[in-house]
C-alpha positions as CSV (number, residue, x, y, z in Angstrom):
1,X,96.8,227.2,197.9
2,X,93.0,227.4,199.8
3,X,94.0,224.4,202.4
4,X,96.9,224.2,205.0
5,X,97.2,222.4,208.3
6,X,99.5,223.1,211.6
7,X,100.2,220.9,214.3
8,X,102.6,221.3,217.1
9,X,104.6,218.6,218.1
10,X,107.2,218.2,221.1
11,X,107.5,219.3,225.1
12,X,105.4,222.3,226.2
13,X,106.3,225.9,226.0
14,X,104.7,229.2,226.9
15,X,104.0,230.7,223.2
16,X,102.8,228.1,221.3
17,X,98.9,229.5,221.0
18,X,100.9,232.8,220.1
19,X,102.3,231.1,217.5
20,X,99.0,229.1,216.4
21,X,97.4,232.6,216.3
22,X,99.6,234.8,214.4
23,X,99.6,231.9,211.8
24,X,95.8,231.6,211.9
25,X,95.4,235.9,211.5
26,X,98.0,236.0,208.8
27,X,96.0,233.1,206.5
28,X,92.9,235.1,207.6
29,X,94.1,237.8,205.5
30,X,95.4,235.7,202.7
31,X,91.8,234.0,202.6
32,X,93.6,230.7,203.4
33,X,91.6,227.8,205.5
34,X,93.5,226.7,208.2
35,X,93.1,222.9,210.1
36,X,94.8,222.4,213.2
37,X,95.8,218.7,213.6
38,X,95.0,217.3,217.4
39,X,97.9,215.7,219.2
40,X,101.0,216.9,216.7
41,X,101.7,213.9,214.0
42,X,100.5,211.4,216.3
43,X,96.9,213.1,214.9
44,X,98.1,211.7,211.4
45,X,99.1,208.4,212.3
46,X,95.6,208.4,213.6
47,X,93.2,206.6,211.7
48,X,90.2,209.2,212.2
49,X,92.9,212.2,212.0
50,X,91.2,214.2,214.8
51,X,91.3,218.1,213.7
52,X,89.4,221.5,214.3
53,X,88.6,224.5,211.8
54,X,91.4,227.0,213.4
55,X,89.4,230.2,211.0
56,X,86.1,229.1,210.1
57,X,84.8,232.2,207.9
58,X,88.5,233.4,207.9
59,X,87.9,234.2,211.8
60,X,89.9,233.1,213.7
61,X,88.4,230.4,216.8
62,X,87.4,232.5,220.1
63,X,89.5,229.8,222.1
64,X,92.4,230.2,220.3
65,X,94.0,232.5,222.9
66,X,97.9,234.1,222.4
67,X,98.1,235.3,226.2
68,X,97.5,231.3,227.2
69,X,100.0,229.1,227.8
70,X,100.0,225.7,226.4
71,X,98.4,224.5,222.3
72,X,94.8,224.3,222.1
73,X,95.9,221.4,219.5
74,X,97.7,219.3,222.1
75,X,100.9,217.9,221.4
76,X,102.7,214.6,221.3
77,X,106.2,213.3,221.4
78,X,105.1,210.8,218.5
79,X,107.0,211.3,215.2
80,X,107.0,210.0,211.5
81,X,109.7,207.9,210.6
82,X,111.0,208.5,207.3
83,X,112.2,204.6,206.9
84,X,108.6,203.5,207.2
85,X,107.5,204.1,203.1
86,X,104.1,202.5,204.1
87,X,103.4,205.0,207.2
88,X,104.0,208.0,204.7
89,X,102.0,206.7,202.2
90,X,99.0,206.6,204.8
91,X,99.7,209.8,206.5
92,X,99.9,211.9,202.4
93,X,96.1,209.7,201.8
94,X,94.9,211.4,205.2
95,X,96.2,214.9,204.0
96,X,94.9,214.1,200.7
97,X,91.3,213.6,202.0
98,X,91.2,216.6,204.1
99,X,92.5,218.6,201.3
100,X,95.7,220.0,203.0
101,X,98.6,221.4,200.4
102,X,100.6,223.0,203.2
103,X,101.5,222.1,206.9
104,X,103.3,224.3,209.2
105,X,104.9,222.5,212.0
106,X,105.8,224.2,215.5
107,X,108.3,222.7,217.4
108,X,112.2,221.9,218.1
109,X,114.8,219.8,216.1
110,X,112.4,216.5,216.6
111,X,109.2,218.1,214.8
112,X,112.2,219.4,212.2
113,X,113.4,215.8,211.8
114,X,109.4,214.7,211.8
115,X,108.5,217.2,209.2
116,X,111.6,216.1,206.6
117,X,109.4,213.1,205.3
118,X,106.3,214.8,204.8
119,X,108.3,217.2,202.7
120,X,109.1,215.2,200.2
121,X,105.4,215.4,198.9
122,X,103.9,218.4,200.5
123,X,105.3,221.7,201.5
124,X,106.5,221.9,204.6
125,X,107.8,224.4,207.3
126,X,108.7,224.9,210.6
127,X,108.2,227.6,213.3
128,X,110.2,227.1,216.4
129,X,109.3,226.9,219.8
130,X,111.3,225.8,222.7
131,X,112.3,226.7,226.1
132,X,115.9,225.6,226.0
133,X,116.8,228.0,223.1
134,X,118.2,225.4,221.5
135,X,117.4,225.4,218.0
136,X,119.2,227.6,215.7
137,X,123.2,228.1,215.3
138,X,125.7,230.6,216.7
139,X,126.6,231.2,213.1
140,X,125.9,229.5,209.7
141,X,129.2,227.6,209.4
142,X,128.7,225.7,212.5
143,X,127.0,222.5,211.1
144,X,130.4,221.8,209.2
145,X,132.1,221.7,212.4
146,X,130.8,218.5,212.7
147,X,133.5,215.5,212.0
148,X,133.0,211.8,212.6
149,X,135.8,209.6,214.2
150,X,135.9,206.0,214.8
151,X,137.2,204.4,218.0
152,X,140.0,202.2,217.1
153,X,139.3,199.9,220.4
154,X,135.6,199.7,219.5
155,X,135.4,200.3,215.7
156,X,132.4,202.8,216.6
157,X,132.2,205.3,214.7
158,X,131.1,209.1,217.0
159,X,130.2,212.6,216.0
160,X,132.8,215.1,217.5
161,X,132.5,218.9,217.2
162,X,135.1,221.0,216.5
163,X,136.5,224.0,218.8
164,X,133.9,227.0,217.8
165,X,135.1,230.2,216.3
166,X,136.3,232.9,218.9
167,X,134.8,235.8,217.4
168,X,131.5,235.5,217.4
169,X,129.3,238.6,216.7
170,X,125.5,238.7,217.6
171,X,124.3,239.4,214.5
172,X,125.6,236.6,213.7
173,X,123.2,234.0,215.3
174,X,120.6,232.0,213.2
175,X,117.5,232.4,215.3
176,X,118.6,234.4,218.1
177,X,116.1,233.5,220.5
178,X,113.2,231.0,220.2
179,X,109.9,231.4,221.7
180,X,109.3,230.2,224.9
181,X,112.9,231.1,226.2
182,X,112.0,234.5,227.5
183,X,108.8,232.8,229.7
184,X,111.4,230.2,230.8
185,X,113.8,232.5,232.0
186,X,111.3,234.4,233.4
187,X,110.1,232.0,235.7
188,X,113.7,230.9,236.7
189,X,114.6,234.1,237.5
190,X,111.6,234.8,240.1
191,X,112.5,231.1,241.5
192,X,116.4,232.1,242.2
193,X,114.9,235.5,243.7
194,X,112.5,233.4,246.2
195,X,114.7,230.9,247.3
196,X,117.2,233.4,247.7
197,X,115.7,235.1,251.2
198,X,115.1,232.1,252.5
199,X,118.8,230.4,251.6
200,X,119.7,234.1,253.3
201,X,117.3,233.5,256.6
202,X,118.5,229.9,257.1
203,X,122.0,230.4,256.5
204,X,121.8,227.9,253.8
205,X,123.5,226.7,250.2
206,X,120.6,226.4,247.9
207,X,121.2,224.3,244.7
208,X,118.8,225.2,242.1
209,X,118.1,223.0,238.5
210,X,116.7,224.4,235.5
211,X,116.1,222.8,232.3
212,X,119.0,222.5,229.8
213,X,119.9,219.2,228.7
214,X,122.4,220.2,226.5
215,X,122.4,223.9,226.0
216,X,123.0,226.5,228.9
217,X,121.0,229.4,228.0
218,X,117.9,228.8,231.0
219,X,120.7,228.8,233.1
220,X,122.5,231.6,231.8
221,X,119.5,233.4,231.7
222,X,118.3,232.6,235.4
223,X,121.5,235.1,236.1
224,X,118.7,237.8,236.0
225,X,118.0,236.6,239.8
226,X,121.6,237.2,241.1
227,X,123.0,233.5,241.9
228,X,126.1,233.6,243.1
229,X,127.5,230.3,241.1
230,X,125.7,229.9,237.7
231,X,126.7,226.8,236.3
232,X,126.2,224.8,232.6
233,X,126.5,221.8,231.0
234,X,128.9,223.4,227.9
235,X,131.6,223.8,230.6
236,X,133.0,220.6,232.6
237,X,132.6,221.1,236.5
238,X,136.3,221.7,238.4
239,X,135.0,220.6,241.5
240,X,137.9,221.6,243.5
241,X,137.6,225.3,242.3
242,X,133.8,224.9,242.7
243,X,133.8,225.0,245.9
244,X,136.7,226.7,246.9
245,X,134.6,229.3,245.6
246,X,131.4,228.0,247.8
247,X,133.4,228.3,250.7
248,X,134.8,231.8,249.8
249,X,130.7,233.2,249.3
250,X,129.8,231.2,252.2
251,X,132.4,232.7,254.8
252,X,131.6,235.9,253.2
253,X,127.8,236.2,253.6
254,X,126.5,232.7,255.4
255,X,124.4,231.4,252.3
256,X,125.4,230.4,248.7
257,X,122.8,230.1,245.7
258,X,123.4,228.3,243.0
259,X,122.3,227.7,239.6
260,X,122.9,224.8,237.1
261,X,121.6,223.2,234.4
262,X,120.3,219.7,234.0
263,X,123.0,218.2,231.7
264,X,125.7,219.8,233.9
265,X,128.7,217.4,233.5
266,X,132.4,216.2,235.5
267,X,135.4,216.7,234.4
268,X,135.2,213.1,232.6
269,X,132.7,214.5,230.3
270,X,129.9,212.3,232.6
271,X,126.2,214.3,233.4
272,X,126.0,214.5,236.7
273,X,122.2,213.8,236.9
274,X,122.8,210.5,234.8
275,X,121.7,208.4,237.6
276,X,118.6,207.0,236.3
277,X,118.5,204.6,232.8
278,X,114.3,206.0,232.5
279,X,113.9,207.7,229.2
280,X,110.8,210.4,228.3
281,X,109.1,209.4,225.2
282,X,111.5,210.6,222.7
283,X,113.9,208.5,223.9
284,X,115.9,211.0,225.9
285,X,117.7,210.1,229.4
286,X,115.5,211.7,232.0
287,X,118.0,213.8,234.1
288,X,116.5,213.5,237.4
289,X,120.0,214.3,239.8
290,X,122.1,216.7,238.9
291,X,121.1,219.1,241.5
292,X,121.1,215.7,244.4
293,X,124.4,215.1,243.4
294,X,126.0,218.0,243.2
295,X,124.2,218.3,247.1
296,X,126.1,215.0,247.7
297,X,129.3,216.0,246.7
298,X,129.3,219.4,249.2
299,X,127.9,217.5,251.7
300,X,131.2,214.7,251.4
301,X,133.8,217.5,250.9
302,X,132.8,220.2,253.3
303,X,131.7,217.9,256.0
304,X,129.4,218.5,259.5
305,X,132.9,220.2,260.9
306,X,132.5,222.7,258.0
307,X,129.2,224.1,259.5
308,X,129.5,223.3,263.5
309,X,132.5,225.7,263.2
310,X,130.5,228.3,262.6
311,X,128.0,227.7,264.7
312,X,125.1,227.4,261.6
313,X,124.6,223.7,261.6
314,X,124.5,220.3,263.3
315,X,125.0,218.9,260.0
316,X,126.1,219.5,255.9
317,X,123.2,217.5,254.7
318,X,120.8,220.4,257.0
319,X,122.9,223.1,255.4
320,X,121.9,222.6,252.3
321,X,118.9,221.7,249.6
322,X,117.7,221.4,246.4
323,X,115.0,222.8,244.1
324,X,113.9,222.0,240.8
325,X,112.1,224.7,238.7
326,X,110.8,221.6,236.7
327,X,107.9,222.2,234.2
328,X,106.7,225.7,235.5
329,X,108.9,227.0,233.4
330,X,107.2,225.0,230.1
331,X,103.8,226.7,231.2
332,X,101.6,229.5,231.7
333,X,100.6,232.8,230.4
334,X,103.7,234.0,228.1
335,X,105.2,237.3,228.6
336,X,105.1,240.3,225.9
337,X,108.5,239.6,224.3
338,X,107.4,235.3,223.6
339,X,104.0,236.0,222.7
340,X,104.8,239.4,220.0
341,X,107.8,237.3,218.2
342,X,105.6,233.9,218.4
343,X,103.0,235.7,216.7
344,X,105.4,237.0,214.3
345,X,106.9,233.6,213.1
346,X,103.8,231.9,213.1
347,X,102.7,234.6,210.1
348,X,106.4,234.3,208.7
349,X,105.6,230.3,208.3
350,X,102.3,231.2,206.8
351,X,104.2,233.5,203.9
352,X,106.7,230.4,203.5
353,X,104.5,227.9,202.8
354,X,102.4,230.5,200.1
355,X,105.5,231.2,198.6
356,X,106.2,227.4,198.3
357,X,109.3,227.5,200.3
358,X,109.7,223.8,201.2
359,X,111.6,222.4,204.1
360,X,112.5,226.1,205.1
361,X,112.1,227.2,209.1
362,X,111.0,230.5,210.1
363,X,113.5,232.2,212.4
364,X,113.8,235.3,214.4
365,X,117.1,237.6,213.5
366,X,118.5,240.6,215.5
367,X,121.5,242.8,214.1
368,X,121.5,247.0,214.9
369,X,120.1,248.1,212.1
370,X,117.3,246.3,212.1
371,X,116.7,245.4,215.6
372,X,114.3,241.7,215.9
373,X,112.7,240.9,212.6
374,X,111.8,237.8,211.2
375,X,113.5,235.7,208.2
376,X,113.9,232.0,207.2
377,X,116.3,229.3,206.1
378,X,116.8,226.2,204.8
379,X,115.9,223.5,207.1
380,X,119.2,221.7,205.3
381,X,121.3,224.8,206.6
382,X,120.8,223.3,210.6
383,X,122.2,219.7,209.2
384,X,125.6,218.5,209.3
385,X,127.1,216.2,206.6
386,X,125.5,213.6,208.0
387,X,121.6,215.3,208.2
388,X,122.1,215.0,211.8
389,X,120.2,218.5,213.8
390,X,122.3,218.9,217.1
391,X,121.0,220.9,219.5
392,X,122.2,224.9,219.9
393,X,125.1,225.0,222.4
394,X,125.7,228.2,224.7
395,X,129.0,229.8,223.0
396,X,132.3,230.1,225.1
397,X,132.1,233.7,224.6
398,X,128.6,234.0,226.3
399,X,130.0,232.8,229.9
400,X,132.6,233.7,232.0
401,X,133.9,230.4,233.9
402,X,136.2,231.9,236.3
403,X,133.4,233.9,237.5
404,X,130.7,231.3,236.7
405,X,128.8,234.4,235.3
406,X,127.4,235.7,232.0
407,X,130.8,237.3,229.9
408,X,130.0,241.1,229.0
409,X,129.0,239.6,225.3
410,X,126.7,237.2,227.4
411,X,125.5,240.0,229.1
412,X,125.0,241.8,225.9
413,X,123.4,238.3,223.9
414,X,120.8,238.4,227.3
415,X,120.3,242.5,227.5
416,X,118.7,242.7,223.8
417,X,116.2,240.3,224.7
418,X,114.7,241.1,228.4
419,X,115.0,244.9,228.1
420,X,111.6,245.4,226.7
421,X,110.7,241.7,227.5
422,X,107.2,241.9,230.4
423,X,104.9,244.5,228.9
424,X,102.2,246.9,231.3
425,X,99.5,244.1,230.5
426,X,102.0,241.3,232.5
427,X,101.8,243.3,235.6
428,X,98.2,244.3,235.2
429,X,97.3,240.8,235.0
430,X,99.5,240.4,238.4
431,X,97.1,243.0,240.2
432,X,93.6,242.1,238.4
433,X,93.7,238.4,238.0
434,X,95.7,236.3,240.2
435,X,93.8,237.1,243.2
436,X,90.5,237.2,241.7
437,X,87.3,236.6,244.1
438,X,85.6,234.5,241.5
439,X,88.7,232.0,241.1
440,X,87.6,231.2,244.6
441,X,83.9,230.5,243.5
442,X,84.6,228.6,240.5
443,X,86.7,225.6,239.5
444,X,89.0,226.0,236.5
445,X,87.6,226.1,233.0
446,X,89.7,223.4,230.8
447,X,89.9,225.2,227.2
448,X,90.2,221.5,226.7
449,X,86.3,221.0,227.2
450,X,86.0,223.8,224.9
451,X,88.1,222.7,221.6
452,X,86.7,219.6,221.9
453,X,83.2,220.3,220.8
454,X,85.0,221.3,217.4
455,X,87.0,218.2,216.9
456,X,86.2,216.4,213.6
457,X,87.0,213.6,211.9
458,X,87.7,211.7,209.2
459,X,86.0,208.7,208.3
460,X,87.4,204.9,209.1
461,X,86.5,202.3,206.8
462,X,84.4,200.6,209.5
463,X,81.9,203.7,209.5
464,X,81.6,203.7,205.5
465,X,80.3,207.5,206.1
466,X,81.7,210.4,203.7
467,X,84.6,211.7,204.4
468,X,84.6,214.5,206.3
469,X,85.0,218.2,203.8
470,X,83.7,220.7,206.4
């Protein structure tokens, strides 16, 4: 193998150049050229297959930076469809001409489900990124959990999962935490801190939304910043005991802060913020309301009386608001623990794809022996009987919902990531960079401007040039 190509594919996170670059330094030392494909597979489906030299000389591209947010690649939400034999027989041509025998993939259970029909010609692997900590299993069994049921009124057939084990251990987890998680929570946590004082000053319930469309762990992580109500989609809201607890905490100390995640849901199994029928590109709802109408509900049930009692407020709907931490926590500079482990997997898919392990996904393990190390497994292992990749749920065990706080194996699960997570160079950057003079004097530098003046091509049939071989 001389040749391999990576792409990144999917929403934002923090590590992804951290994963880019550990790929790019480990085929430096295996003498391996690397080709970074622009715009994830939308690059392929591209005529002219935009791409850059990621090492030329086996060194590895100034730009390509591991303490900067974001790809230098781009990314897309644009996948291959396995159905469409013509597509893939266009896309393995384009591969063909640039000379590629490997491609390493970075992205979530969509770039998984992309990747599958590239692999049946050309090896294939996957390093994961996403801020939802999502991908991966709670243990190994779980895709069989999986049955399908059809609805005798209907006739339509559903997937429904089966109760999870009770015992869960940590070491048991496949991919304990994904890069891009840590920044995430990260940023939740100093959101939840900040709106705190002024929920505090205002005498004020704050309702704060962090990503999580199906899987809790932002949320659960965002405990970090003391909420007072943590709340997640896994578990169906009880309003009544909601906020009979809201009114307890509010009594108590005049302002309540709470935290949920997007795909929080009723009692009726309904989201919450499933107000809106607009769908991003990958065809997922857009959960734009949970937080408003969770707002809504207080405001109905506790009432202007609630507040004018106590002398705090005129009215409910001035007593309380909402924030969304939205996509600040896809973005910027990654902290120590994402960019160290992105770095790490990004080498891991290198080795795979040497040691032709097709279809495989690198993965990040922790048991006490061993502490976090990297592994791999079979991109089959996520699938149920069906090939379906659901998304990583938070496990009962993980959260306590009579307290609407981490469990003690939550706080355990949390503990063995953000001990050691923000390294001396995260706070030096704090004091040395952020209020820089020059920032002041000079606009922002898109890396952007930069990459682009190594974008190549290959050539179309209209501009009956050679094809491009570096």
């Amino acid at each position: 193998m001389r040749r391999i190509a990576l792409l990144t594919a999917g929403g934002d996170t923090p590590a992804l150049n951290a994963t880019i670059f550990g790929a790019v330094e480990r085929a430096n030392e295996l003498r391996l050229e690397v080709v970074g494909i622009i715009k994830g597979f939308g690059g392929l489906l591209d005529p002219a297959v935009p791409h850059i030299r990621l090492n030329p000389l086996y060194s590895t591209l100034p730009e390509l930076d591991p303490r900067c947010g974001g790809t230098i690649l781009g990314s897309s939400r644009t996948y291959i469809d396995e159905s469409h034999a013509g597509e893939l027989q266009v896309v393995k041509k384009r591969l063909d001409q640039l000379g590629i025998e490997g491609l390493i993939c970075i992205g979530g259970d969509g770039t998984l489900n992309g990747m599958q029909p590239i692999s049946q010609f050309m090896p294939c692997v996957l390093a994961p990124k996403t801020i939802d900590n999502d991908l991966g299993l709670n243990y190994l069994d779980e895709p069989n959990e999986w049955v399908k049921e059809t609805n005798p009124e209907t006739g339509k057939e559903k997937l429904r999962k089966l109760p999870a084990k009770q015992d869960l251990e940590l070491d048991d987890m496949v991919n304990y935490a994904t890069p891009g998680y840590a920044t995430a929570v990260y940023v939740c946590v100093q959101g939840v801190q900040r709106i705190r004082t002024t929920a505090e000053s205002h005498r004020r319930i704050a309702i704060i939304e962090v990503m999580g469309r199906e899987s809790g762990y932002l949320a659960l992580g965002a405990a970090y910043g003391q909420p007072d109500i943590v709340l997640i989609p896994e578990v169906p809201l009880d309003y009544d005991r909601f906020e009979r607890r809201v009114r307890e905490l509010y009594d108590t100390q005049k302002n309540v802060v709470i935290v949920i995640g997007e795909g929080l849901r009723d009692q009726n199994g309904k989201r919450l913020g499933d107000i809106s029928q607009s769908v991003d590109p990958a065809g997922n709802v857009i959960f734009s309301g949970a937080a408003e109408i969770l707002q809504n509900m207080l405001i109905e049930s506790l009432g202007d009386h609630y507040f004018v009692s106590r002398k705090r407020h005129e009215m409910a709907k001035s007593a309380t608001f909402t924030r969304k931490i939205g996509h600040t926590q896809r973005g910027g500079r990654p902290i120590r623990f994402d960019r160290f482990y992105a770095a790490q997997l990004g080498g891991k898919a290198v080795d795979l794809l040497v040691q032709r392990q097709n279809n495989y996904v690198a993965i990040l393990q922790w048991n006490e022996q061993q502490g976090f190390h990297v592994s791999s497994i079979s991109g089959n292992a996520l699938r149920d009987a069906w090939r379906g990749i659901h998304p990583r749920t938070l496990h009962p065990s993980f959260y306590d919902e009579h307290r609407y706080q981490p469990s003690k194996l939550g706080v355990q699960y949390l503990s063995k990531i953000f001990t050691n997570a923000v390294g001396s160079d995260d706070l030096e950057l704090l004091k040395d960079d952020l209020f820089d003079t020059g920032h002041l004097k000079t606009r922002y530098q898109s890396i952007n401007v930069s990459v682009h003046k190594h974008i190549r091509y290959l050539s179309t049939p209209q501009d009956q040039g050679p094809v491009d071989q570096f």
